[in-house]
DSSP file (Angstrom, degrees, kcal/mol; ACC not computed):
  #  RESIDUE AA STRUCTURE BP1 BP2  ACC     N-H-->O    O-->H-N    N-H-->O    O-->H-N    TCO  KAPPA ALPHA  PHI   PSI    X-CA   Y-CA   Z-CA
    1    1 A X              0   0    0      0, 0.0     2,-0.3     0, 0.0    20,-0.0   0.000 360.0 360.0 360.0 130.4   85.0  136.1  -49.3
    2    2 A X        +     0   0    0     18,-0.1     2,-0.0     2,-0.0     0, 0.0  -0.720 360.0 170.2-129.9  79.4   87.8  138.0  -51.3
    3    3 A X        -     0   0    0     -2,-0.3     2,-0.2    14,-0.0    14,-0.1   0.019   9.1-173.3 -78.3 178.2   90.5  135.9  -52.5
    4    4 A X        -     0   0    0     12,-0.1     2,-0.4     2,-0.1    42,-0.1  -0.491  10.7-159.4-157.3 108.7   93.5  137.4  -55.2
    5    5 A X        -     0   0    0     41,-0.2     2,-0.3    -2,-0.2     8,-0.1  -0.834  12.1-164.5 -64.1 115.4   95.9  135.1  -56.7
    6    6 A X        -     0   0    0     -2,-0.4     3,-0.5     1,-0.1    10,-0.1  -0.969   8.6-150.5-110.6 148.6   98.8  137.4  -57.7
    7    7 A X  S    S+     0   0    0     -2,-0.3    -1,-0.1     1,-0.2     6,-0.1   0.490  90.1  64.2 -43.1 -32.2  101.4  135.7  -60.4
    8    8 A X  S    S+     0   0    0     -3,-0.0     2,-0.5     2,-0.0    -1,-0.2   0.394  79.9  96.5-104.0 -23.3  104.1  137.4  -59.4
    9    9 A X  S    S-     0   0    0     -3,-0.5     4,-0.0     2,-0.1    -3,-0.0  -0.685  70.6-133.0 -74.3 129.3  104.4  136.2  -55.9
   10   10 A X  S    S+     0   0    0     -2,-0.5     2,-0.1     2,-0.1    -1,-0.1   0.684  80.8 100.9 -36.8 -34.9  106.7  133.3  -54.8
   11   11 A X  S    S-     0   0    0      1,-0.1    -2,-0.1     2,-0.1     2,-0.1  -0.564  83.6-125.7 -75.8 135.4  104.0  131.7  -53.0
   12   12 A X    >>  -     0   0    0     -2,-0.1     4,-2.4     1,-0.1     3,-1.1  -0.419  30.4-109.8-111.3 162.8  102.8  129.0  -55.1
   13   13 A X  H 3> S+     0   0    0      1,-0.3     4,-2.1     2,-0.2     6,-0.1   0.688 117.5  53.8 -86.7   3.1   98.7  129.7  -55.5
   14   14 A X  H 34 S+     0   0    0      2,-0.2    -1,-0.3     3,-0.1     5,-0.3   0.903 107.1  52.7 -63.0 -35.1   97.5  126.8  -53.4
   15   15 A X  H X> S+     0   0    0     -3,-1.1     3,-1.8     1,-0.3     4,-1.2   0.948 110.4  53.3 -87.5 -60.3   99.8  128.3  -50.7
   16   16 A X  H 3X S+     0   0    0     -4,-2.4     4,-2.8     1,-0.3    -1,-0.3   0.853 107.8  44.0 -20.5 -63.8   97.9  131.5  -51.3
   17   17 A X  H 3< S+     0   0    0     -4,-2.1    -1,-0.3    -3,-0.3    -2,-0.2   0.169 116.8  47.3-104.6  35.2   94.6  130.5  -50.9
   18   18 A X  H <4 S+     0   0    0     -3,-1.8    -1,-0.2     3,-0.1    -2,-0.2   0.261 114.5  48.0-110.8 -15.6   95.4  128.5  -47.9
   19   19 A X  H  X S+     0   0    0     -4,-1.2     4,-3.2    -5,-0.3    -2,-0.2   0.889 114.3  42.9 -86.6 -52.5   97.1  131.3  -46.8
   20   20 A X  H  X S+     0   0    0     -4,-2.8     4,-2.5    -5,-0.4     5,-0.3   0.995 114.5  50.5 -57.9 -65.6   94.2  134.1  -47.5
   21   21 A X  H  > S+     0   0    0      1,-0.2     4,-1.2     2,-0.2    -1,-0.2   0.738 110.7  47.8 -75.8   0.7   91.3  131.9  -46.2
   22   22 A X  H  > S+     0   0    0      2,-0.1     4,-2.9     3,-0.1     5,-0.3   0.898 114.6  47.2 -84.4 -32.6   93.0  131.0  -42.9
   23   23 A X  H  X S+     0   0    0     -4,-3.2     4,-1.7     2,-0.2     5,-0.2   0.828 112.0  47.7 -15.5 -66.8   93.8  134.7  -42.6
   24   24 A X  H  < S+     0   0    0     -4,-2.5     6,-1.6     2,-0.2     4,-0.3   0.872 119.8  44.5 -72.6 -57.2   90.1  135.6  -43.4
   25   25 A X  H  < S+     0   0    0     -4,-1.2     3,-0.4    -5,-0.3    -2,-0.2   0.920 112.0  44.6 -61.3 -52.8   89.2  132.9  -40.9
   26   26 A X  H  < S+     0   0    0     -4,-2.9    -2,-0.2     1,-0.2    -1,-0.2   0.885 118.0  50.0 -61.3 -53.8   91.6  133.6  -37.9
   27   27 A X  S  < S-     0   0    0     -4,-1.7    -1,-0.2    -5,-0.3    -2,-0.2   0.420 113.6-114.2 -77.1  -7.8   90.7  137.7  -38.4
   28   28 A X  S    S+     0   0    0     -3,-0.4    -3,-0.1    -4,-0.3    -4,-0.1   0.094  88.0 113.6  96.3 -42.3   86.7  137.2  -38.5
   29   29 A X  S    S+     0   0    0      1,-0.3     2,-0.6    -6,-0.1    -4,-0.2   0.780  82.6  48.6 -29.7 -33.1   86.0  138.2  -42.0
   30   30 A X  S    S-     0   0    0     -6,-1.6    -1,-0.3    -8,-0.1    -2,-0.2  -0.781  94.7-144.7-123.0 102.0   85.0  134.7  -42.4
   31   31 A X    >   -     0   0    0     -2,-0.6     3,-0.9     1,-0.1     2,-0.7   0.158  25.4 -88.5 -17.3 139.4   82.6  133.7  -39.6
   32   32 A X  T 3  S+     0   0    0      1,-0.2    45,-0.2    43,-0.1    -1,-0.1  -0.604 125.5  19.3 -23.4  92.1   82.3  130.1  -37.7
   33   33 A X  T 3  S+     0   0    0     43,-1.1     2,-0.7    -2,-0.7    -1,-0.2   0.814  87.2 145.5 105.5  30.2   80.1  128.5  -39.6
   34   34 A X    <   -     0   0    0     -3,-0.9    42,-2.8    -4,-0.2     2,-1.4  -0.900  48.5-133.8-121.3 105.9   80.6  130.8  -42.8
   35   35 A X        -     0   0    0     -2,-0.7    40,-0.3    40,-0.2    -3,-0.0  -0.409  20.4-142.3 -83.0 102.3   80.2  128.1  -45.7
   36   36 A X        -     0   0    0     -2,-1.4    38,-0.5    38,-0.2     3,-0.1   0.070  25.5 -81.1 -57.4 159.8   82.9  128.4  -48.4
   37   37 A X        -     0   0    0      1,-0.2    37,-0.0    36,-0.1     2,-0.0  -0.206  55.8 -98.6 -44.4 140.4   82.7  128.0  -52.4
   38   38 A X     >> -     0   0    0     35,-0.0     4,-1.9     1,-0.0     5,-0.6  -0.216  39.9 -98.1 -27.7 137.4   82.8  124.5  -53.7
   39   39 A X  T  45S+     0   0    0      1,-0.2     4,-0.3     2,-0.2    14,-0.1   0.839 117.3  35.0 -25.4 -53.0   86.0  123.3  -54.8
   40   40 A X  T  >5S+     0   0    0      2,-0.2     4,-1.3     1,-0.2    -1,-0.2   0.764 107.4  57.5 -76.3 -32.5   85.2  124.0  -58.4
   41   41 A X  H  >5S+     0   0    0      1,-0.2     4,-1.4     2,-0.2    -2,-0.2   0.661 114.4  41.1 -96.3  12.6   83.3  126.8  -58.5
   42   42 A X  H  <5S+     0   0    0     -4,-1.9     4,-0.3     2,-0.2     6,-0.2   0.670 111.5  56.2-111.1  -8.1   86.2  128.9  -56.7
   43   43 A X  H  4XS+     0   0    0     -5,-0.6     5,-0.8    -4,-0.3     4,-0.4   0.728 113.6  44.2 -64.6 -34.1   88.8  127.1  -58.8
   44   44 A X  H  <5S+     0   0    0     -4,-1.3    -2,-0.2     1,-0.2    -3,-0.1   0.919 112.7  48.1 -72.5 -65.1   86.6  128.6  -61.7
   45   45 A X  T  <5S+     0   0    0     -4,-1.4    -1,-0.2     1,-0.3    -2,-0.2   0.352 119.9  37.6 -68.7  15.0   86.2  131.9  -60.4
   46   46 A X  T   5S-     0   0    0     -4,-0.3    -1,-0.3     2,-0.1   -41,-0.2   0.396 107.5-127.5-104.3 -22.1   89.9  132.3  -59.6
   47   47 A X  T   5 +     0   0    0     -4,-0.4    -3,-0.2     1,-0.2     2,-0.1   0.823  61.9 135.4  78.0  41.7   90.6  130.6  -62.6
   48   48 A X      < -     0   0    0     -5,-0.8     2,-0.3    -6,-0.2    -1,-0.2  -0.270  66.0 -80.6 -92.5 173.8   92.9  127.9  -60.9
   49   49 A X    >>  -     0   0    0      1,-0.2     4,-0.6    -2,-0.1     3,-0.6  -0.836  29.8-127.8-110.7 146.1   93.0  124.5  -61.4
   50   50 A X  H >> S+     0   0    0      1,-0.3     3,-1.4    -2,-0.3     4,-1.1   0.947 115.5  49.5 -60.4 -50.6   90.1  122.2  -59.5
   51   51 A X  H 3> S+     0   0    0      1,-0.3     4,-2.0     2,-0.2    -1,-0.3   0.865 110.6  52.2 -57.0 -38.4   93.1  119.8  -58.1
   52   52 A X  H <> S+     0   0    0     -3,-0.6     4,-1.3     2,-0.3    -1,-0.3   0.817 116.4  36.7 -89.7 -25.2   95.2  123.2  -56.7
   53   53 A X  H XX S+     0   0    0     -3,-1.4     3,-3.4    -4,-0.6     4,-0.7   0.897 116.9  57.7 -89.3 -72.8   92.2  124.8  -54.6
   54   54 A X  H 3X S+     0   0    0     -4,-1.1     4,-1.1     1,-0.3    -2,-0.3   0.450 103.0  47.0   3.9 -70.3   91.4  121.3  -53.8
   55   55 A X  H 3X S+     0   0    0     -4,-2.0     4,-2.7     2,-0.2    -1,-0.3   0.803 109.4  59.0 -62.2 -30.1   94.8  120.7  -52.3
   56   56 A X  H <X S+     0   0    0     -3,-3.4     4,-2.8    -4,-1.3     5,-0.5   0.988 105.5  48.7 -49.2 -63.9   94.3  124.4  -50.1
   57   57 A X  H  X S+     0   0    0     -4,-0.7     4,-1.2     1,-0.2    -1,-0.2   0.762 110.2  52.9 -73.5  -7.0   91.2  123.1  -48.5
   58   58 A X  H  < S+     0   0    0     -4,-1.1     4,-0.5    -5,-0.2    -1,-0.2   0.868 115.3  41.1 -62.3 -41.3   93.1  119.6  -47.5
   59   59 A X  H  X S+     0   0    0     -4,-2.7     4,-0.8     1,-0.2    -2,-0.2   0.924 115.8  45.9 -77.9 -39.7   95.8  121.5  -46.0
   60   60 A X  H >X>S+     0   0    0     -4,-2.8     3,-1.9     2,-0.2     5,-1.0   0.922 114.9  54.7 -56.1 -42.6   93.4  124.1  -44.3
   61   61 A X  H 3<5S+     0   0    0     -4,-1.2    -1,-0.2    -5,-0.5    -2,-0.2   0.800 107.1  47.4 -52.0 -34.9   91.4  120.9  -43.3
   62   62 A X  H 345S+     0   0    0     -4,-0.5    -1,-0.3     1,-0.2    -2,-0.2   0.552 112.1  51.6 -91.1  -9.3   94.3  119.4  -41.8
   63   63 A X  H <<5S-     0   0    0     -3,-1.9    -2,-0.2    -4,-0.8    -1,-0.2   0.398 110.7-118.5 -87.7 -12.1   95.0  122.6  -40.0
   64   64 A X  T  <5S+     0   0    0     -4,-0.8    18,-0.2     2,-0.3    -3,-0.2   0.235  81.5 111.9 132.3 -62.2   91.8  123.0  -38.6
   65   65 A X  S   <S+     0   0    0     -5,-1.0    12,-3.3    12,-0.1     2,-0.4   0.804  79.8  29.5 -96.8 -59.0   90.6  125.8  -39.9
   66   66 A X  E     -A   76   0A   0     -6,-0.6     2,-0.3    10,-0.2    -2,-0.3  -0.876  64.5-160.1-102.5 166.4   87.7  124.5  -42.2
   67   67 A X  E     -A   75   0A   0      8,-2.8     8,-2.3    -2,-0.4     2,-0.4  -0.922  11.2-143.9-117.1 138.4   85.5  121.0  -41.7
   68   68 A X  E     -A   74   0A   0     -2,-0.3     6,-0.2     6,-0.2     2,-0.1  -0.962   8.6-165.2-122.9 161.8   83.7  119.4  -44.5
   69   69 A X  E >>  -A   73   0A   0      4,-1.4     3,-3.7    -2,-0.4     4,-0.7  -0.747  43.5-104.4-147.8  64.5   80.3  117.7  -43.7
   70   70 A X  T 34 S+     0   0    0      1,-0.3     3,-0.4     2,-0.2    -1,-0.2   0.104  93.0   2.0  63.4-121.7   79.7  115.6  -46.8
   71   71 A X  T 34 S+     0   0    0      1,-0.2    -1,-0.3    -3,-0.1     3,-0.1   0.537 122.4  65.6 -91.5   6.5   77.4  116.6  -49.2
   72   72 A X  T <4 S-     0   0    0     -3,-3.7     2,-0.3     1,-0.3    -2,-0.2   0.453 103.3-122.3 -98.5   2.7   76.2  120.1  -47.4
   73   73 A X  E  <  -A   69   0A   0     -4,-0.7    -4,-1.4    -3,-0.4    -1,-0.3  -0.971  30.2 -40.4 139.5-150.0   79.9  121.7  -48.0
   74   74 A X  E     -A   68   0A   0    -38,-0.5     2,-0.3    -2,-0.3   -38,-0.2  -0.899  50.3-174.3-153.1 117.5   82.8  123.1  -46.5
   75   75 A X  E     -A   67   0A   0     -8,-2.3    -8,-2.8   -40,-0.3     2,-0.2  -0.806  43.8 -93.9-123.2 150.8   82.7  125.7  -43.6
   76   76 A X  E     -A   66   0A   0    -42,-2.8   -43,-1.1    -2,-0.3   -10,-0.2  -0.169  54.8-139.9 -54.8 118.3   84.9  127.9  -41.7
   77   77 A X        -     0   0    0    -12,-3.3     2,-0.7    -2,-0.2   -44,-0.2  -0.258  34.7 -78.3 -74.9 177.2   85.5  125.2  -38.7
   78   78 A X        -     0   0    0    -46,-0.1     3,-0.5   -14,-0.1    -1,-0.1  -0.852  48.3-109.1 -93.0 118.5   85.5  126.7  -35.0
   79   79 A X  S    S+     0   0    0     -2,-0.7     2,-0.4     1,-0.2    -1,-0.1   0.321  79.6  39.3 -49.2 163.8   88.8  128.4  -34.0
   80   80 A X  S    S+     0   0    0      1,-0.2     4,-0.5     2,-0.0    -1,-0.2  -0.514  84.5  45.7 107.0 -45.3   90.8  126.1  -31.2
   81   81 A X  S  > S+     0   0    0     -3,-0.5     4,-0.6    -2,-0.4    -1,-0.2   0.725 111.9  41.5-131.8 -11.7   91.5  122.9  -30.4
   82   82 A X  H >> S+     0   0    0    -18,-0.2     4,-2.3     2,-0.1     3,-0.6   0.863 123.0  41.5 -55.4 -90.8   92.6  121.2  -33.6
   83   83 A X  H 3> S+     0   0    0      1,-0.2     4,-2.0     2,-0.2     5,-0.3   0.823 115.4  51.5  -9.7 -65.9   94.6  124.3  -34.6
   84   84 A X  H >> S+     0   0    0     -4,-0.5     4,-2.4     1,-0.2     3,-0.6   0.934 102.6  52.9 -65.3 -41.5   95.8  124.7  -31.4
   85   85 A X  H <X S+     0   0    0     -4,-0.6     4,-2.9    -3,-0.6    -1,-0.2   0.872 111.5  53.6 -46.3 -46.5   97.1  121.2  -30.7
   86   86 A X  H 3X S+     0   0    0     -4,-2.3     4,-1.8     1,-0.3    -1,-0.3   0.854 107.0  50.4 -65.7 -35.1   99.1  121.6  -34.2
   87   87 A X  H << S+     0   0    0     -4,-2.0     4,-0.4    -3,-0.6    -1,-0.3   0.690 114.2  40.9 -96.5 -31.9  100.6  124.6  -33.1
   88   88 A X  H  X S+     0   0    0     -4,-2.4     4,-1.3    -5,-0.3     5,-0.3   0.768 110.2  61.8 -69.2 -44.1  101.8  123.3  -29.7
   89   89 A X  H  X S+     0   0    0     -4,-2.9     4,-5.6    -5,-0.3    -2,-0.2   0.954 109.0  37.7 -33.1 -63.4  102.7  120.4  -31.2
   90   90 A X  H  < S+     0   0    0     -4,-1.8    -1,-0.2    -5,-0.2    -2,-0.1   0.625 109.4  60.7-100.1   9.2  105.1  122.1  -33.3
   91   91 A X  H >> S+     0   0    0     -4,-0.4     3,-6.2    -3,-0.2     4,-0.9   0.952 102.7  52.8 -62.5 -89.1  106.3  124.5  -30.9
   92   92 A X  H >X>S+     0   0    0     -4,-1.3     4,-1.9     1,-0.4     3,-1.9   0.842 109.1  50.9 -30.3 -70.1  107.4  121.8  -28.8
   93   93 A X  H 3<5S+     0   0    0     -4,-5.6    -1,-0.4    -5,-0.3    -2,-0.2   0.740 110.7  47.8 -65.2   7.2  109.4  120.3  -31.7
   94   94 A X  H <>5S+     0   0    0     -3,-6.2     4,-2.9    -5,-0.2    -2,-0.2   0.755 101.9  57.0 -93.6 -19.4  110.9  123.0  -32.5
   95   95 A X  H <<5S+     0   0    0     -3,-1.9     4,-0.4    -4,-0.9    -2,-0.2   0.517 106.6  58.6-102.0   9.1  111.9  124.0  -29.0
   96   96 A X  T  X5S+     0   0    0     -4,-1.9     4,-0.6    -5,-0.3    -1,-0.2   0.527 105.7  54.8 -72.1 -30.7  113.7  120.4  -29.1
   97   97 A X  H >><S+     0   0    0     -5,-0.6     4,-1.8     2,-0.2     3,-1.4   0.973 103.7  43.8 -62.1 -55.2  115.5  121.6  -31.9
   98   98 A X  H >X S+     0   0    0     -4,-2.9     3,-2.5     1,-0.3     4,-2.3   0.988 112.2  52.7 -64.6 -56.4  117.0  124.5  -30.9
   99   99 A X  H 34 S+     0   0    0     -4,-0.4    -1,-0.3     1,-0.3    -2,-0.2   0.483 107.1  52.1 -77.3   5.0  118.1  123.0  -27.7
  100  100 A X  H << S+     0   0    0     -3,-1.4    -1,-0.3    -4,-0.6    -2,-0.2   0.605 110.9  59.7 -97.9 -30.4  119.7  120.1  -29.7
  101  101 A X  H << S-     0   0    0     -3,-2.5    -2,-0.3    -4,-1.8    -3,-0.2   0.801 111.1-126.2 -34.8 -66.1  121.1  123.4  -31.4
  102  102 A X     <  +     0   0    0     -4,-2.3    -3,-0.2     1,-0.3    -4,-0.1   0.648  57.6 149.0 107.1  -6.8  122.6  124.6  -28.6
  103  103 A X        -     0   0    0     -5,-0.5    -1,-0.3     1,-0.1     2,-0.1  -0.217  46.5-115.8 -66.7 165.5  120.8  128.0  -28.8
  104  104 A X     >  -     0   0    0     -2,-0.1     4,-1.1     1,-0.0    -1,-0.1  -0.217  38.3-103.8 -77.5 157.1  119.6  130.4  -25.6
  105  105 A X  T  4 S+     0   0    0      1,-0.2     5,-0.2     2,-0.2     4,-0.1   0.972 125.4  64.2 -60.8 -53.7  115.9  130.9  -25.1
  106  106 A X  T >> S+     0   0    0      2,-0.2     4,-1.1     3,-0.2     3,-1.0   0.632 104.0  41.4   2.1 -63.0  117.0  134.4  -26.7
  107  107 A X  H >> S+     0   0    0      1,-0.3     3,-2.2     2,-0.3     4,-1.1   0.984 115.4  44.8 -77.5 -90.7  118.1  133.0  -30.0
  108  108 A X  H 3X S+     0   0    0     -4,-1.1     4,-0.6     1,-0.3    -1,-0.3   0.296 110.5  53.3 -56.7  -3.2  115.7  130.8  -30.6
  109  109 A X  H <> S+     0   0    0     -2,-1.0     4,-0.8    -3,-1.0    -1,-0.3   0.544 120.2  43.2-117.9 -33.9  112.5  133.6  -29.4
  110  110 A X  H <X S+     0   0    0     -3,-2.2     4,-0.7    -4,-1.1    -2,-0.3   0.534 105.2  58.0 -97.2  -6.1  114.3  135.9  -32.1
  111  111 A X  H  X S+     0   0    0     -4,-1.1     4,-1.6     2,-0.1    -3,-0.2   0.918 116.8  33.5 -76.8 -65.2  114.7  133.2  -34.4
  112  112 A X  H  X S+     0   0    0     -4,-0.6     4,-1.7     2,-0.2    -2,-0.2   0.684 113.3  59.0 -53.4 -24.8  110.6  132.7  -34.3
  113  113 A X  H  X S+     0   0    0     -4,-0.8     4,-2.8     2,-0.2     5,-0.4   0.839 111.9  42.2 -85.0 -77.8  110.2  136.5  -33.9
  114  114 A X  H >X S+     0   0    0     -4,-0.7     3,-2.6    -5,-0.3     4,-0.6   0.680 112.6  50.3  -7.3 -92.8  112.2  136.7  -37.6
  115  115 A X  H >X S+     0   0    0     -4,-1.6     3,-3.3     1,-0.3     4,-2.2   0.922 116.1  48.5 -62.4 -65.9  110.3  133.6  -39.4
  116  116 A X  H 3< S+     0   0    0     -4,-1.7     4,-0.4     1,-0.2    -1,-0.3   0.702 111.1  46.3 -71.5  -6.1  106.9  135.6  -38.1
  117  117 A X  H << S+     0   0    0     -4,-2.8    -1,-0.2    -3,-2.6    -2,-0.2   0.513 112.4  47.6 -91.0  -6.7  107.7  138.7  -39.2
  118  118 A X  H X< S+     0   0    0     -3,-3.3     3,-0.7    -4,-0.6    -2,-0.2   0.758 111.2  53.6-100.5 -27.7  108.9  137.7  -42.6
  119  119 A X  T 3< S+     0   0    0     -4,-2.2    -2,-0.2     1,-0.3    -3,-0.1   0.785 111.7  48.8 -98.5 -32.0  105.8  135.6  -43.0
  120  120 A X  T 3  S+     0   0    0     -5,-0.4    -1,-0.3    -4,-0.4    -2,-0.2   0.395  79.9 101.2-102.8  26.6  103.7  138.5  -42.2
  121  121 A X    <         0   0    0     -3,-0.7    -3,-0.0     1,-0.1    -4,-0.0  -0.677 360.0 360.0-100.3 162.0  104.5  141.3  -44.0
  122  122 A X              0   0    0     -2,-0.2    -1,-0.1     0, 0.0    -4,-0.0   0.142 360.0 360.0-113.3 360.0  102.8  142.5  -46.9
């Protein structure tokens, strides 16, 4: 696993390494079942604070994307049905929004296409 907190980015570094290990997960790099650093020792070796990586794996937890199982860790969870439910979920409210809006499926598909392009460039 190959995290990088850069300083210099806007993105605040929980956001980072929430951002990077879902990435890593969603892409393969980090297997199903692929058991991640402790809280601490990848808060040391990124040389973050315990409480900031700590708040990453809540939100990743809460996405989905890792499970923890007590005292044997925290592993890359299995792609799908958590995740996905969140992600339909908030499709759906959004495509209440827009029509509350008053936008075209158009507008609102170029609105998303915008927001995902901005979010993935490098």
């Amino acid at each position: 696993m190959s995290l990088k907190i850069r300083i210099d980015d806007s993105a605040p570094p929980y956001e980072q390494v929430r951002a990077q290990i879902s990435e890593q997960a969603r892409s393969g790099v980090l297997p199903v079942g692929y058991r991640l650093p402790t809280v601490r020792g990848l808060a040391e070796s990124l040389g973050l604070a315990v409480n900031t990586v700590a708040k990453a794996y809540r939100a990743l937890e809460t996405d989905g994307v890792i499970e923890t199982r007590g005292r044997n860790g925290t592993f890359v969870a299995a792609a799908g049905s958590a995740a996905v439910r969140e992600a339909s979920s908030a499709a759906q409210a959004y495509v209440e929004r827009v029509r509350r809006l008053g936008l075209g499926e158009g507008e609102a598909l170029a609105a998303v296409r915008d927001a995902l392009r901005a979010a993935y460039e490098e």
